[in-house]
mmCIF file of the N, C-alpha and C atoms, coordinates in Angstrom:
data_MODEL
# 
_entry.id   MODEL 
# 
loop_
_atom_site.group_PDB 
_atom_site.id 
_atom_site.type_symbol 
_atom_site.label_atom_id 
_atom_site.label_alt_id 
_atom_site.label_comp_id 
_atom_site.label_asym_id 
_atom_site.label_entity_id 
_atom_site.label_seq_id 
_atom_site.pdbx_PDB_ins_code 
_atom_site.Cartn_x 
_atom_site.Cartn_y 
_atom_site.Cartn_z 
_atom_site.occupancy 
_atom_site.B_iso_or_equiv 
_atom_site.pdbx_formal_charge 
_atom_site.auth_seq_id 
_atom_site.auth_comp_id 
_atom_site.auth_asym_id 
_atom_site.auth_atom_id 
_atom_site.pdbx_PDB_model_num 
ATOM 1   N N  . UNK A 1 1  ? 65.067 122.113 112.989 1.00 0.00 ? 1  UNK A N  1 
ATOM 2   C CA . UNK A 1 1  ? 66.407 122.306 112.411 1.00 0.00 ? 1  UNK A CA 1 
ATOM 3   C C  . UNK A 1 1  ? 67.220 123.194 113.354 1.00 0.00 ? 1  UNK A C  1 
ATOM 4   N N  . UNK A 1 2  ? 68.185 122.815 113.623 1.00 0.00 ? 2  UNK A N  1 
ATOM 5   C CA . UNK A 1 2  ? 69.078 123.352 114.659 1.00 0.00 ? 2  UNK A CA 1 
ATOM 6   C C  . UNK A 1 2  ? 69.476 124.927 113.940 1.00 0.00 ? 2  UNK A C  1 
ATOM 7   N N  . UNK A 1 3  ? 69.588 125.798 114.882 1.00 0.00 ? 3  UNK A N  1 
ATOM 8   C CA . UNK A 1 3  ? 69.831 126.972 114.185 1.00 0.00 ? 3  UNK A CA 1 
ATOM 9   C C  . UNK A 1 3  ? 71.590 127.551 114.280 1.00 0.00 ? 3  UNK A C  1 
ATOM 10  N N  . UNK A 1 4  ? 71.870 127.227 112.836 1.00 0.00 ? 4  UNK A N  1 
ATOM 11  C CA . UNK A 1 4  ? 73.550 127.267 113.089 1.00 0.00 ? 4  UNK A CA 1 
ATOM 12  C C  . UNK A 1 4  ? 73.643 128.495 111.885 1.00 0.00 ? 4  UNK A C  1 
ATOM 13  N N  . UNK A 1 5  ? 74.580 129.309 112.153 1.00 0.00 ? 5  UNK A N  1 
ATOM 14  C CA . UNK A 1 5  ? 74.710 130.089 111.443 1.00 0.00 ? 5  UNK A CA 1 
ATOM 15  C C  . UNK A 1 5  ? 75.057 129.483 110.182 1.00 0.00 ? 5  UNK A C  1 
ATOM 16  N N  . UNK A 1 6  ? 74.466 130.719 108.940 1.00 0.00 ? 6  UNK A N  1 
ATOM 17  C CA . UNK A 1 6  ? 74.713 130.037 107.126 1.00 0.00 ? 6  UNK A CA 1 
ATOM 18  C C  . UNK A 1 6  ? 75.869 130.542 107.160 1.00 0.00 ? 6  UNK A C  1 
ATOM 19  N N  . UNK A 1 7  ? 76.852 129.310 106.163 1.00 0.00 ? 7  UNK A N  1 
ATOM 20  C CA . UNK A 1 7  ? 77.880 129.227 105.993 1.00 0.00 ? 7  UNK A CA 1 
ATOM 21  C C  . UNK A 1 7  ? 77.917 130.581 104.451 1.00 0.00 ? 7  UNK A C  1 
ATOM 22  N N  . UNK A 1 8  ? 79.198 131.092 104.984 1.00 0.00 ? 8  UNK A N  1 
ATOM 23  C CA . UNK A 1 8  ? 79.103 132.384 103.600 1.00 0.00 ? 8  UNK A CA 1 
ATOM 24  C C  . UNK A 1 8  ? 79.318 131.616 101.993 1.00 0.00 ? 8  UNK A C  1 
ATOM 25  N N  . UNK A 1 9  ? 79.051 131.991 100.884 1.00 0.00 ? 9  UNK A N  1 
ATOM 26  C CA . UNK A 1 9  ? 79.300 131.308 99.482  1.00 0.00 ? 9  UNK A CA 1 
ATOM 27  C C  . UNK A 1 9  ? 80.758 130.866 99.541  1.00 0.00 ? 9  UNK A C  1 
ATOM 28  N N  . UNK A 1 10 ? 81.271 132.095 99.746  1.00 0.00 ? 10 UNK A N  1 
ATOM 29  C CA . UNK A 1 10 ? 82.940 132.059 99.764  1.00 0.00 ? 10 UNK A CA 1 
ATOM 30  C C  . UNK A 1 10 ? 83.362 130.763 100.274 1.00 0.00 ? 10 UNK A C  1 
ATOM 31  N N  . UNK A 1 11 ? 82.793 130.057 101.806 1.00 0.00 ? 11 UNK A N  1 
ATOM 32  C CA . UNK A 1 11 ? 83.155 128.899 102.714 1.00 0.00 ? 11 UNK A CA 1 
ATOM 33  C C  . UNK A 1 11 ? 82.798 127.531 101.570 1.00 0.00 ? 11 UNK A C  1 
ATOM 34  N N  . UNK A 1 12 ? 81.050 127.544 101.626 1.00 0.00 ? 12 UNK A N  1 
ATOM 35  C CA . UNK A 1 12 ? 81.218 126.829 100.611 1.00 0.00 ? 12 UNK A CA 1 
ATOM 36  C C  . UNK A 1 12 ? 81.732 126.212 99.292  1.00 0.00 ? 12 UNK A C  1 
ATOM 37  N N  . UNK A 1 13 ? 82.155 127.322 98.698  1.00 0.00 ? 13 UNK A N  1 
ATOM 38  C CA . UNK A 1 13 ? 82.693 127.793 97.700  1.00 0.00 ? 13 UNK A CA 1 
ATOM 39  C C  . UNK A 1 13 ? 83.915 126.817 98.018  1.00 0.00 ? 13 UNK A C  1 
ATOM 40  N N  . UNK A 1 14 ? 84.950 127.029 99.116  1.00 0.00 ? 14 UNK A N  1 
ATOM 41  C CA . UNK A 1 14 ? 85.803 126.151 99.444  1.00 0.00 ? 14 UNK A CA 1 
ATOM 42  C C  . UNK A 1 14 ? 86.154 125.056 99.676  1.00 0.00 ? 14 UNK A C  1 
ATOM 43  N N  . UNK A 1 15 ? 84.682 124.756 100.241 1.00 0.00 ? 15 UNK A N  1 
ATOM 44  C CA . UNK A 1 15 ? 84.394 123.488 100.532 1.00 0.00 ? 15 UNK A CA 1 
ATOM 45  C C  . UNK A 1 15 ? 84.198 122.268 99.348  1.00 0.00 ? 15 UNK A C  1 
ATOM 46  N N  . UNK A 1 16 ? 83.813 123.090 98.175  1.00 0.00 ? 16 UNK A N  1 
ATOM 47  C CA . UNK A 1 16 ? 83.917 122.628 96.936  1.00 0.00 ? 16 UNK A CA 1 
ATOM 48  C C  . UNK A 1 16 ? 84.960 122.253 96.121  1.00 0.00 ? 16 UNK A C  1 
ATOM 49  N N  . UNK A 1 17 ? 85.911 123.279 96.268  1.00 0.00 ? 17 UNK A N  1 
ATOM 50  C CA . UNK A 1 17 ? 87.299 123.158 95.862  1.00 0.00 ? 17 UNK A CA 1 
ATOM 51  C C  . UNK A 1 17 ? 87.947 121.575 96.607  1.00 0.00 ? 17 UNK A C  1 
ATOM 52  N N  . UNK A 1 18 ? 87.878 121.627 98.037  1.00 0.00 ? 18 UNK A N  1 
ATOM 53  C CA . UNK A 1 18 ? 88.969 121.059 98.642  1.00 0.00 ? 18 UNK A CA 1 
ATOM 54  C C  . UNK A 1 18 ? 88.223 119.441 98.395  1.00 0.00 ? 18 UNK A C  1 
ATOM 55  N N  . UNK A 1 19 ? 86.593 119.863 98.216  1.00 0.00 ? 19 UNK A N  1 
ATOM 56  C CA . UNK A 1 19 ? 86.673 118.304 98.064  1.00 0.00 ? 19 UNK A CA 1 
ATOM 57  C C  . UNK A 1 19 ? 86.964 117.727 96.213  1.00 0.00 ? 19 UNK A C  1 
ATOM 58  N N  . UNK A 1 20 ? 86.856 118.469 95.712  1.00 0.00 ? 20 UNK A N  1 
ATOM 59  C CA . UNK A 1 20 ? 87.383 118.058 94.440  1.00 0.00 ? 20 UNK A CA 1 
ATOM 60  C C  . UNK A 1 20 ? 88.896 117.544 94.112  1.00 0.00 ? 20 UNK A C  1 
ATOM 61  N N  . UNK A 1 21 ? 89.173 118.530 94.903  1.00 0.00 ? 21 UNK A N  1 
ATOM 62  C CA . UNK A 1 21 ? 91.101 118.601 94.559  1.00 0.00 ? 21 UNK A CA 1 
ATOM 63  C C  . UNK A 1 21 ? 91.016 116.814 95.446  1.00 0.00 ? 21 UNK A C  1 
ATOM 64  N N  . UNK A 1 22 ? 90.903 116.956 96.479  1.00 0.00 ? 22 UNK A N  1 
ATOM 65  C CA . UNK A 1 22 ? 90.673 115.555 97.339  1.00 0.00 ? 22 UNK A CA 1 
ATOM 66  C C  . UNK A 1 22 ? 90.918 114.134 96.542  1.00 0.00 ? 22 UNK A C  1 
ATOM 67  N N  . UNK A 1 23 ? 89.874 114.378 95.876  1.00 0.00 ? 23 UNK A N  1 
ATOM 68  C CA . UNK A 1 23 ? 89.277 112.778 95.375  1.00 0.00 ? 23 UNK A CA 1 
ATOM 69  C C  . UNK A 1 23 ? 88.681 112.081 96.014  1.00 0.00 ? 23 UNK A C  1 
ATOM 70  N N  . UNK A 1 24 ? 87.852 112.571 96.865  1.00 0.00 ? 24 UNK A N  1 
ATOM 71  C CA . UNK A 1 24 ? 87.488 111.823 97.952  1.00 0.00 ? 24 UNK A CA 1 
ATOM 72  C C  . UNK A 1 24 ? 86.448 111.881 97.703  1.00 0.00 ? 24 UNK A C  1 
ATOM 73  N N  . UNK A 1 25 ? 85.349 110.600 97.042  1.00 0.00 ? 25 UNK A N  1 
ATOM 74  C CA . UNK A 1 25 ? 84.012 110.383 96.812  1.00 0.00 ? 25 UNK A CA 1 
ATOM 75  C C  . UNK A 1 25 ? 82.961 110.752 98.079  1.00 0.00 ? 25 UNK A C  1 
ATOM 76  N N  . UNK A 1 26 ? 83.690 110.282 99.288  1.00 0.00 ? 26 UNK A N  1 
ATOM 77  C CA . UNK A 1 26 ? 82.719 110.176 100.438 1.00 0.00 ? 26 UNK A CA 1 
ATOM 78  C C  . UNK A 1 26 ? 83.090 111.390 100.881 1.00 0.00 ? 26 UNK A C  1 
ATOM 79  N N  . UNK A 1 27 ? 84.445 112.003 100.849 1.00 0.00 ? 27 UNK A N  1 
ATOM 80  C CA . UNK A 1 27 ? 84.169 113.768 101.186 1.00 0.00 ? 27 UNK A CA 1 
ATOM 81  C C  . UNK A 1 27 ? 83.056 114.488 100.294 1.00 0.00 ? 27 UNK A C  1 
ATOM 82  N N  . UNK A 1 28 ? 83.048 114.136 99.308  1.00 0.00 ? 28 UNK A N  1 
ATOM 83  C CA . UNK A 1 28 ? 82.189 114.960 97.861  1.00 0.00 ? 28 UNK A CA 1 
ATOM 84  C C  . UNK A 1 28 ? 81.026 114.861 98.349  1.00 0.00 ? 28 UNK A C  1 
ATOM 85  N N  . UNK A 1 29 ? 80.208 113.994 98.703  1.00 0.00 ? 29 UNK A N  1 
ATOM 86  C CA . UNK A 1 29 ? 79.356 113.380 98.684  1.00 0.00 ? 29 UNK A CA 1 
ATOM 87  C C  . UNK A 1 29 ? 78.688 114.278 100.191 1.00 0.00 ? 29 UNK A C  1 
ATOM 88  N N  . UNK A 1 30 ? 79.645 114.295 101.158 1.00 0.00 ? 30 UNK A N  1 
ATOM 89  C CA . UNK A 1 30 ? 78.998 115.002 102.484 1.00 0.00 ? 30 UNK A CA 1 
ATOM 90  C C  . UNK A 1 30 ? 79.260 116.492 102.082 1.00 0.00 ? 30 UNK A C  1 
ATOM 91  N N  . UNK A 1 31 ? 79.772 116.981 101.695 1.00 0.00 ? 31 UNK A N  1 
ATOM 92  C CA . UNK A 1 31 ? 79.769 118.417 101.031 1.00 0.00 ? 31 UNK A CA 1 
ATOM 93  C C  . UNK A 1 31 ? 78.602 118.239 100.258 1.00 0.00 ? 31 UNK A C  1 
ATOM 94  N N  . UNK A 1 32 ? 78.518 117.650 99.635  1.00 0.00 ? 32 UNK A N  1 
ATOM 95  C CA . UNK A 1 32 ? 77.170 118.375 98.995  1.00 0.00 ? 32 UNK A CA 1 
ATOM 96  C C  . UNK A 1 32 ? 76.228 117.802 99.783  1.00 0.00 ? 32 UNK A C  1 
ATOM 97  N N  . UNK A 1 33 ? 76.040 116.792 100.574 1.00 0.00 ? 33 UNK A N  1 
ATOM 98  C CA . UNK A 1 33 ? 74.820 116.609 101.622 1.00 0.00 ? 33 UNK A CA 1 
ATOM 99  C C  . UNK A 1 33 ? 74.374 118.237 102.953 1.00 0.00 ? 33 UNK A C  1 
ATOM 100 N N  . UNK A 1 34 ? 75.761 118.758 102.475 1.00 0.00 ? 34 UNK A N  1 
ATOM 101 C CA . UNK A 1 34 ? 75.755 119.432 103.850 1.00 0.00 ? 34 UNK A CA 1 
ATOM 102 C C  . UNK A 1 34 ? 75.505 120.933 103.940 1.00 0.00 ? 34 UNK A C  1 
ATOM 103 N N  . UNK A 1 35 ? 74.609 120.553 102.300 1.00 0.00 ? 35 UNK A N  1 
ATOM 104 C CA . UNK A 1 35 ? 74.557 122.120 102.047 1.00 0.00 ? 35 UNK A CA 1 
ATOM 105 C C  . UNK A 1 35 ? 73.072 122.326 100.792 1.00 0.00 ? 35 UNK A C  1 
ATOM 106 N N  . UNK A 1 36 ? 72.625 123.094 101.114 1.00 0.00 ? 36 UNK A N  1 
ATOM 107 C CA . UNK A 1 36 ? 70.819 123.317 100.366 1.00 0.00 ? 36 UNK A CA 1 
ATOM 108 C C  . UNK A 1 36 ? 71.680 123.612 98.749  1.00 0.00 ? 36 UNK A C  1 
ATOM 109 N N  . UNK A 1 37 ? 70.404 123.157 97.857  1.00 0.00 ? 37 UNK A N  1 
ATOM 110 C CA . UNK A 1 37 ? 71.079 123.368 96.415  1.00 0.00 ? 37 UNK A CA 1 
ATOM 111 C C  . UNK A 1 37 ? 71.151 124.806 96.031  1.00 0.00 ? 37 UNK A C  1 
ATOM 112 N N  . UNK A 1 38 ? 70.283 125.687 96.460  1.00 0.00 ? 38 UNK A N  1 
ATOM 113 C CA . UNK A 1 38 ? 70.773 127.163 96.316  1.00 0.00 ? 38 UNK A CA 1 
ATOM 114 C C  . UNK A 1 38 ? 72.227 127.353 96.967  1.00 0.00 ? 38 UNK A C  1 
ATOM 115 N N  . UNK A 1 39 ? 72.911 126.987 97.945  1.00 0.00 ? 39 UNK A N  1 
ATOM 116 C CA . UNK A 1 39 ? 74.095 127.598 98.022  1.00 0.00 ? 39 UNK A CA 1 
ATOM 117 C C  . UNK A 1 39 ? 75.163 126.902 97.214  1.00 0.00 ? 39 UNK A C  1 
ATOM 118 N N  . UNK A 1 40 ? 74.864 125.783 96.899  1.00 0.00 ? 40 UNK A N  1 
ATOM 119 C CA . UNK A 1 40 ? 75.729 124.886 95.668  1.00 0.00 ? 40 UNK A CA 1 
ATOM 120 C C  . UNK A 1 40 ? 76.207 125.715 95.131  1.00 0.00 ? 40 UNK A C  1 
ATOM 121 N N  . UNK A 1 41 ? 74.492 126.215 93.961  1.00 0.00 ? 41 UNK A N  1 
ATOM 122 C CA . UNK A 1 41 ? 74.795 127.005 92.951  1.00 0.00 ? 41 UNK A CA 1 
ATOM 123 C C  . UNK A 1 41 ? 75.326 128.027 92.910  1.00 0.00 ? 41 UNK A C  1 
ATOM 124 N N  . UNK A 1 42 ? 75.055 128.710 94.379  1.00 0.00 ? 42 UNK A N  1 
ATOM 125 C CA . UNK A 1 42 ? 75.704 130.217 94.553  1.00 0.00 ? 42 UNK A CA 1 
ATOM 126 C C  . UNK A 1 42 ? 77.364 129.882 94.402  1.00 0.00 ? 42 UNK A C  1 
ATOM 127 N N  . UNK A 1 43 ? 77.499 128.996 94.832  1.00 0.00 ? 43 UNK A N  1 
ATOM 128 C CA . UNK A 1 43 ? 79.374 128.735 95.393  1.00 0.00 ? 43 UNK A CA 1 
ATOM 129 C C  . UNK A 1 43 ? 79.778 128.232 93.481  1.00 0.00 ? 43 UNK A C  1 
ATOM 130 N N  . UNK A 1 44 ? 79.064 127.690 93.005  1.00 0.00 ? 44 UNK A N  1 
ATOM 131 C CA . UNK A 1 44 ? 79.734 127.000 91.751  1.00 0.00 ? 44 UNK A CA 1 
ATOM 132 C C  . UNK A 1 44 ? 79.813 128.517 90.983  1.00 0.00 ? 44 UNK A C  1 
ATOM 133 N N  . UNK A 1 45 ? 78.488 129.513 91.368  1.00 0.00 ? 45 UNK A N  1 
ATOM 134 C CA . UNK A 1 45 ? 78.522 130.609 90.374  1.00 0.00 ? 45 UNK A CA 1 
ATOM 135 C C  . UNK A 1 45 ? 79.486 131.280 91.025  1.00 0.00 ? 45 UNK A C  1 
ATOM 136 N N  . UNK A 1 46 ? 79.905 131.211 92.107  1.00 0.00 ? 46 UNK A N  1 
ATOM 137 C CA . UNK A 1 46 ? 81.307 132.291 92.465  1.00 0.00 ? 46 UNK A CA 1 
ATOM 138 C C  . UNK A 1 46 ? 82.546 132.038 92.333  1.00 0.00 ? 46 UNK A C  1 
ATOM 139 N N  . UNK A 1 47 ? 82.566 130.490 92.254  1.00 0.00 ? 47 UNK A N  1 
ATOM 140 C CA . UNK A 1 47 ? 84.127 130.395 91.454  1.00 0.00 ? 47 UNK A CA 1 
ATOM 141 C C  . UNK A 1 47 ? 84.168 130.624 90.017  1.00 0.00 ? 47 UNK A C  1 
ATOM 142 N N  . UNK A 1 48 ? 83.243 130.352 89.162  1.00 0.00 ? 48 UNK A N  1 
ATOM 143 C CA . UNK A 1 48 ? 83.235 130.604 87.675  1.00 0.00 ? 48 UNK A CA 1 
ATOM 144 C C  . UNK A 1 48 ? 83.369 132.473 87.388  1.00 0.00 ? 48 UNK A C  1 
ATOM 145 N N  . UNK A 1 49 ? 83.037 132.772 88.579  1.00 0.00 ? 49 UNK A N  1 
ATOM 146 C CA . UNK A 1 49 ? 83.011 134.403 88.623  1.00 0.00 ? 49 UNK A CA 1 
ATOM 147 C C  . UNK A 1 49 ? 84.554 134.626 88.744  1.00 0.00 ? 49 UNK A C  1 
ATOM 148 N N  . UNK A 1 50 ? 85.063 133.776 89.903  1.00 0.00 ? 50 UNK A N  1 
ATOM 149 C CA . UNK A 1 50 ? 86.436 134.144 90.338  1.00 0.00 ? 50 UNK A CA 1 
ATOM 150 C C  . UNK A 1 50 ? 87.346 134.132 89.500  1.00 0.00 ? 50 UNK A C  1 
ATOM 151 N N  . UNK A 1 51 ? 87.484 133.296 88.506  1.00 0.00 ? 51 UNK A N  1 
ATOM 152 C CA . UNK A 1 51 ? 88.351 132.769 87.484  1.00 0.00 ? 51 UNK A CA 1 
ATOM 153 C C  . UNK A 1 51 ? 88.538 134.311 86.233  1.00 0.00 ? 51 UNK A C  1 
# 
């Protein structure tokens, strides 16, 4: 596995947003390919925090 720096919750976190707002099935779809299910959850639990 290539060693790339972890993306912060916050990024993800964004990455979540923009593909929702989107509508874009095949954006949705590589966002969540492009990311381990622990940081999902971390990013879904930090916008529900943010609100």
């Amino acid at each position: 596995m290539p060693d790339q720096p972890q993306p912060t919750t916050e990024q993800v976190a964004q990455a979540i947003v923009d593909a929702a707002t989107s509508g874009d099935q095949a954006f949705t779809e590589t966002v969540a390919n492009s990311y381990t299910t622990e940081q999902l959850e971390a990013a879904q639990a930090y916008l529900t925090q943010g609100r």
